[in-house]
N, C-alpha and C positions, 0 to 999 in steps of 0.2 A: 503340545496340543495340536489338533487337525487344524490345518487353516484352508479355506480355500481359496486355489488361483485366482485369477483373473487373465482373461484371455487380453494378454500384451502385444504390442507390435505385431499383429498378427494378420498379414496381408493374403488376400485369395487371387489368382490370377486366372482370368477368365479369358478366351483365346478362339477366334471363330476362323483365324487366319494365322498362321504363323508370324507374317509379319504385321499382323492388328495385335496389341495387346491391352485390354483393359486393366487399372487397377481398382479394386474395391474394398476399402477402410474398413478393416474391421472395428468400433469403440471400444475401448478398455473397459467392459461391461464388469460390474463388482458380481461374483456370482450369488450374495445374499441379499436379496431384498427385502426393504426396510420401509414402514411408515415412516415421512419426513416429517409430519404432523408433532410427532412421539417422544420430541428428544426431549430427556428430561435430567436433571444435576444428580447427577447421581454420589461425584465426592468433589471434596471442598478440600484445597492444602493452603496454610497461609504461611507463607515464606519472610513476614519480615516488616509489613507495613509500607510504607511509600516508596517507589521503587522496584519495590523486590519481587517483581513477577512481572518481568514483559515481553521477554521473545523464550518459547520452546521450540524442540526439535526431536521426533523421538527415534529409538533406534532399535528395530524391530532385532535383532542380533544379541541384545542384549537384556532386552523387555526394562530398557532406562529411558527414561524422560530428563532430557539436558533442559535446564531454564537460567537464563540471564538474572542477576539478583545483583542489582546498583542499590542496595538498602542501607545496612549499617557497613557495612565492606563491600568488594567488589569481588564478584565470585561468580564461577557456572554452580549452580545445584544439580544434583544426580538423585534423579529421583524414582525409585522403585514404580515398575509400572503393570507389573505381571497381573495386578490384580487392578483396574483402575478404579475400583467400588471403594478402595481401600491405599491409595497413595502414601509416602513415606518418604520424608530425605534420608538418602545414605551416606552421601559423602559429598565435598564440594573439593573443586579446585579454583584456590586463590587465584586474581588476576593481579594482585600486587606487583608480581614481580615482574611485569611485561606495560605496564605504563597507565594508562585514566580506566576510564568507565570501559568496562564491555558493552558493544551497543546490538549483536546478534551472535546468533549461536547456526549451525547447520550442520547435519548428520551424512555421511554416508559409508556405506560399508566398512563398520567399524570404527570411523574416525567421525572425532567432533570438532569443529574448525571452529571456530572466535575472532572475531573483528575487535579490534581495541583502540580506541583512540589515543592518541599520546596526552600528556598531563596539561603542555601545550597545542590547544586542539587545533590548530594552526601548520603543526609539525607532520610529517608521514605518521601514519598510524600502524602496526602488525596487525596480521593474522595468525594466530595458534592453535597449534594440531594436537590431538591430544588423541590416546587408543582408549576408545569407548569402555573396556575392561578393565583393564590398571589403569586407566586414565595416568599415565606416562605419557610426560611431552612427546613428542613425535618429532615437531619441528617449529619454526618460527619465522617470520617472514615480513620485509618490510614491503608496505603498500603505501598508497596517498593518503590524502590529510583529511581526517574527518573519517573513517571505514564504517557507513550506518547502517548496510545489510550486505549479509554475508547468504551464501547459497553455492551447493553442490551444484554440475550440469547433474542430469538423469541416471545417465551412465556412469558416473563418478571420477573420470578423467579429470574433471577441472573445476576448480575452487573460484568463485568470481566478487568482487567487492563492490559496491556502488561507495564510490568516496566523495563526501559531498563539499570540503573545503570552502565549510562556514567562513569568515573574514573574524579578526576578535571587534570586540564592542566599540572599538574606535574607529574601524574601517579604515587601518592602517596599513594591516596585514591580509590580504585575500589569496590564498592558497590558491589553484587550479581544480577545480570538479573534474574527479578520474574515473577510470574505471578498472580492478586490478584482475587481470587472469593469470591464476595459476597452477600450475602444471601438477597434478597427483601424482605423476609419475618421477617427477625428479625436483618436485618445488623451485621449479623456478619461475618465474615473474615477468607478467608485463603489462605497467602499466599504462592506459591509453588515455591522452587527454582529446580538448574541442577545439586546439589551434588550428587546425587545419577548415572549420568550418566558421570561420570571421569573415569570409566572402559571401557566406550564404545569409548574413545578418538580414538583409533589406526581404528580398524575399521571405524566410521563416517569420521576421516581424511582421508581413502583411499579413501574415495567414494564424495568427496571433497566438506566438511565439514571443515571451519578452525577455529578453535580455538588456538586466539594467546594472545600477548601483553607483558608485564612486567611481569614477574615470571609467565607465562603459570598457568591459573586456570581456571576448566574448567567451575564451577559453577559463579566467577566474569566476567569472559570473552564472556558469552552468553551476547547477547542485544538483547530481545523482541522489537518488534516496531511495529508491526499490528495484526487484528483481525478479524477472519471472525468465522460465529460460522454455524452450520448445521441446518436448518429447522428443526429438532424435538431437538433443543435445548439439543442434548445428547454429539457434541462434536464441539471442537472448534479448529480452527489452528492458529500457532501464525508464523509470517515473525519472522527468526531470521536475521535482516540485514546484519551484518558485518560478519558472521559467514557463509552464504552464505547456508541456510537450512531453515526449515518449520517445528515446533513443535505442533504434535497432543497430544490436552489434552480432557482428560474424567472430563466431566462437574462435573456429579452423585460424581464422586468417589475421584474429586479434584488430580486428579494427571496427570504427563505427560507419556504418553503412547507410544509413540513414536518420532525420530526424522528423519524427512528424507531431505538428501543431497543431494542438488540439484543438485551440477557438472559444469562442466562448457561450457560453448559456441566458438565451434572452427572459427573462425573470417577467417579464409583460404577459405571455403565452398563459393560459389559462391552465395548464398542467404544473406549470411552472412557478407559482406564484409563492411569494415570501411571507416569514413575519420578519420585518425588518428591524424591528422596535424591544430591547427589554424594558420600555417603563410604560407601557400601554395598555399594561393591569388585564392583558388579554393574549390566550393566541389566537393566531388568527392570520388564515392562508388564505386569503379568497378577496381579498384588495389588490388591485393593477395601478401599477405605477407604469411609467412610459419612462423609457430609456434606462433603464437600469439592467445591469449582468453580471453576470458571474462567470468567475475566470476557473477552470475546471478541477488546475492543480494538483491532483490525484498520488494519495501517499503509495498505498496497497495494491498493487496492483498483482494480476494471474494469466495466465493462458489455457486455451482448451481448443482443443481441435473439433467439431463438429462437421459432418456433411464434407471432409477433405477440406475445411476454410481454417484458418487460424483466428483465434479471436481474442482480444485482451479485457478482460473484467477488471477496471477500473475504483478505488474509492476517491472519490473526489472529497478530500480532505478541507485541503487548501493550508495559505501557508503564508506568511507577509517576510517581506527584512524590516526586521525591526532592531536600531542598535541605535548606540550614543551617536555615534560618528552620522550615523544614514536613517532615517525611518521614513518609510511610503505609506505609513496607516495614518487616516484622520477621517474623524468624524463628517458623513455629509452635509451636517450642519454648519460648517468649518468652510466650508468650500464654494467659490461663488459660481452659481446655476444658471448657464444661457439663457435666456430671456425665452426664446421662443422653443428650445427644446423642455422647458421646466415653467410655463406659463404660472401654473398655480406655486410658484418656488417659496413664497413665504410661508406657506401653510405646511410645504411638505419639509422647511428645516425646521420642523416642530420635534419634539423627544417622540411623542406617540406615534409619528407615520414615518419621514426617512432621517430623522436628524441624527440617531443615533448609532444607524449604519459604519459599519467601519468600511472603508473603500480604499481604492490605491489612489494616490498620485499621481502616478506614473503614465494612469490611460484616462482617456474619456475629452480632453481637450482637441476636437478635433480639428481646430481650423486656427490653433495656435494663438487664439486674441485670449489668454489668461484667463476665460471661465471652461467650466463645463457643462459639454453637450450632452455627455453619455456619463453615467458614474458605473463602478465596476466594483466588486466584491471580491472577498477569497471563500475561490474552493464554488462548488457547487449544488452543496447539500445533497447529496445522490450518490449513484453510481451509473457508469453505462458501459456498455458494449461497444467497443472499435475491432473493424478490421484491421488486423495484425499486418499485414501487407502493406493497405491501401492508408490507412490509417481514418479513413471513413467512420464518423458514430454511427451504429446500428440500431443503438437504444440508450435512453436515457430514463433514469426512475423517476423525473421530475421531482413531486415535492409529495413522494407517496413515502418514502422514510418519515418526514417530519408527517403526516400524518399518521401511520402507523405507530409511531412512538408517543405522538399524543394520545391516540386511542388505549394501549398499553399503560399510562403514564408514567411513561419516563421522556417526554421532554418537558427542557429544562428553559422557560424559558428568559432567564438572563444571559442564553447564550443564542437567542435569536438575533442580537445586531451585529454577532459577531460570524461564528459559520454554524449555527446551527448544531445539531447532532454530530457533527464531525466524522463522516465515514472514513475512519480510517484502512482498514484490512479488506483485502477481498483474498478470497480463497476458492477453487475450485476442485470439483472430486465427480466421483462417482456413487452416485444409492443404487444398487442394482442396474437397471436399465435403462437410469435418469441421471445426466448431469445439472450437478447444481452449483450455487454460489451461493458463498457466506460470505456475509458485509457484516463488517464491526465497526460500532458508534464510538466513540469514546466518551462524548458530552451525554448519549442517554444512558449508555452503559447498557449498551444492548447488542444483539446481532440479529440477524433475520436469517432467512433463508430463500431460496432461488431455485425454481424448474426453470432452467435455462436450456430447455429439448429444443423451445424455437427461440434463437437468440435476439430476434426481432420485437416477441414479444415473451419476457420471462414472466412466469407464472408465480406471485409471490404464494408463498409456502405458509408462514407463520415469523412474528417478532417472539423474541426469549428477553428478562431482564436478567442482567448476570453481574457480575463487580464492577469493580469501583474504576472506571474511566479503561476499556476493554482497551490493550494495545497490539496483541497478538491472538491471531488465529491461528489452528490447528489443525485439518483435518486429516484423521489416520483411515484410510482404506476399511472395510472389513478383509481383505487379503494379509494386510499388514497387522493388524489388531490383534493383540494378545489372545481376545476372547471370543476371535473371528466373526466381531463387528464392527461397523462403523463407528468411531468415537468424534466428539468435538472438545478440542481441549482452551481453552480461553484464560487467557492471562492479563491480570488486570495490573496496572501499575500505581494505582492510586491507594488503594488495600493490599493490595501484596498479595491478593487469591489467585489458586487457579485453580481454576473449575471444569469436570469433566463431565460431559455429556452422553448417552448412549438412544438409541431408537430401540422400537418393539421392530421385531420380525416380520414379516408380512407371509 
């Protein structure tokens, strides 16, 4: 089938002097343009029930769609994709024999790479290689502990793992949060932990960065959890979830070069506002509390270059340690409220206004006498825009998801005390001549879309409701698309669907 290009990496060099040289960016424009308005379900595969659809990958080489399936066994799915009005399992490969759950799947030139936890998730975890056609092993490889996203660079040189070395439930055992690069070219391994940044603890804490748990450490108490890597495959960023920051590494040189703190979201700000409450027999954004926020925590996270800037599209998820041994969640009902930052405090540890909030422990006492000044939430209900460099927020959605999903209805609100809609996925592409972002909910079971042309202020597009608790996003190129359009493909883990999307033509 004809597909067409997309103008890549494609630099113009403008010259009024021999030794003056401009450069001018060309975007990776898609050459078909699409209404974003238009996307509509076009086919529906159900893989298994609970579990069984949560991370895809697809491989234009082959017109296969690889999907993760933790349902009644552990397995990649191979799923026919030539036609996507019309989807098909063909074959699976067992993960039995390589150790626990598979937790991501990633495609490139030919090969399908697998992240596996070990059965003790505690233990290093593998990555497995597998040739997209026979799907024959390739190879096998040991990583860090915990391996929860797996991702080719661009180029396909090098296989990279965010390993997030959960603790088990006693908080006996706490692994190191790593990060594994490895080599396409001759498989071999490196991987990089956070020892070396235990001096920068005070600083990144002020700039609210948390590093906590059972005996404070600063290299076990990171957990890597997502991966976005830069169009010239030189660097890559990792979500540190519970830590509530974003770790820049240097591909080339295999180290981490930066980490930057995200901060948190003041929830008072009239954009900003919560429903804090599931037993208030209402929703309802448009009440101001004073001194309450939310800490950013961001599962899904993407990058896109615009205007020559790097810039990282965020889902502010959010994310608690909750375990036998350690738990930071408790109701703000629970908790005693400064006098003078919480004046009206008996009224507001009611169920209906903040009592039923779930918050950390960990922050908000600021002047050390055992109550709280400030209380603090997971996650952000939103998404936003940082520079990739500076680590700057550009943009934040406020609490325009939780109203677009009310409007839509799909929220849900007995998961307002908790994080709301839960964005978890952000994904970035190209429609024609417009980049955009797709955010996926998992509590509405929805995704939106995004004209992210001015990243300062994105132009929301339209919400979709789609299965049952969305965990992965997809988006394939129309350059890369079987049927040389843009597709969105959505895998839910709660039903076990995955559902594909198409626009009209413009």
């Amino acid at each position: 089938m004809k597909k067409f290009v997309p103008f890549l990496a494609l630099v113009v060099l403008l010259s009024c002097k021999k030794e003056s040289t401009s450069v001018i960016e060309i975007p990776p424009y898609e050459a078909v343009n699409e209404d974003l308005t238009s996307y509509r379900e076009i086919s529906t595969l159900n893989l298994g029930g609970t579990g069984a659809a949560e991370i895809t990958d697809f491989d234009p080489s082959t017109s296969r769609l690889f999907a993760v399936n933790n349902g009644s066994t552990n397995k990649i799915d191979v799923i026919e994709f030539s036609n996507p009005a019309s989807i098909r399992v063909v074959a699976s490969i067992s993960m039995a024999p390589y150790g626990g759950y598979v937790n991501s799947v990633a495609v490139s030139n030919g090969r399908v790479a697998a992240a596996i936890e070990s059965i003790n998730k505690q233990d290093n975890g593998k990555v497995a290689i597998f040739d997209t056609k026979t799907l024959a092993e390739i190879k096998v490889v040991q990583v860090g502990a915990l391996p929860d996203m797996i991702t080719y660079t661009p180029d396909g040189k090098f296989i990279l793992t965010a390993n997030e070395g959960e603790p088990n439930d006693t908080y006996t055992v706490d692994p190191e949060g790593s990060i594994s690069i490895i080599s396409t070219e001759d498989y071999s391994v490196k991987t990089i932990n956070f020892t070396s940044w235990e001096g920068a603890y005070t600083v990144l804490a002020g700039k609210g960065m948390r590093v906590f748990g059972v005996g404070r450490n600063f290299a076990k108490d990171i957990e890597p959890e997502y991966i976005t890597v830069a169009k010239d495959s030189k660097t890559a960023w990792v979500t540190l979830q519970e830590n509530n920051a974003v770790a820049k590494i240097d591909i080339q040189n295999k180290s981490i070069v930066d980490i930057l703190p995200l901060g948190f979201k003041n929830y008072t700000l009239p954009n900003n506002r919560i429903d804090p409450s599931d037993k208030d027999n209402k929703i309802d954004f448009t009440s101001t509390y004073q001194n309450i926020f939310g800490m950013y925590q961001p599962d899904g996270v993407s990058n896109i270059r615009l205007n020559g800037v790097n810039y990282l599209i965020t889902a502010n998820e959010g994310d608690a340690r909750e375990y036998a041994g350690f738990s930071e969640v408790r109701r703000a009902s629970l908790v005693v409220m400064d006098p003078v930052a919480f004046p009206d405090r008996v009224n507001l540890r009611t169920d209906a206004l903040l009592g039923r909030l779930n918050i950390t422990t960990t922050l908000g006492d600021l002047d050390g006498d055992g109550d709280y000044d400030q209380l603090y939430s997971f996650g952000a209900r939103s998404f936003s825009i940082w520079n990739a460099e500076t680590g700057k927020q550009v943009f934040d959605s406020g609490n325009e998801l939780d109203y677009k999903a009310k409007d839509l209805n799909v929220y849900d609100d007995a998961r307002s005390d908790d994080k709301s809609v839960e964005p978890e996925a952000a994904v970035t592409g190209w429609v024609g001549k417009t980049p955009i972002a797709i955010i996926g909910m998992e509590r509405a079971d929805a995704f939106a879309i995004y004209d992210i042309s001015d990243p300062s202020k994105p132009l929301f597009i339209k919400m979709f409701a789609t299965g049952d608790a969305p965990e992965g996003i997809l988006f394939i190129p129309a350059s890369k698309s079987p049927i040389g359009q843009s597709l969105i493909v959505v895998s839910s883990e709660n039903d076990g669907n995955i559902k594909v999307y198409k626009a009209n033509k413009i």
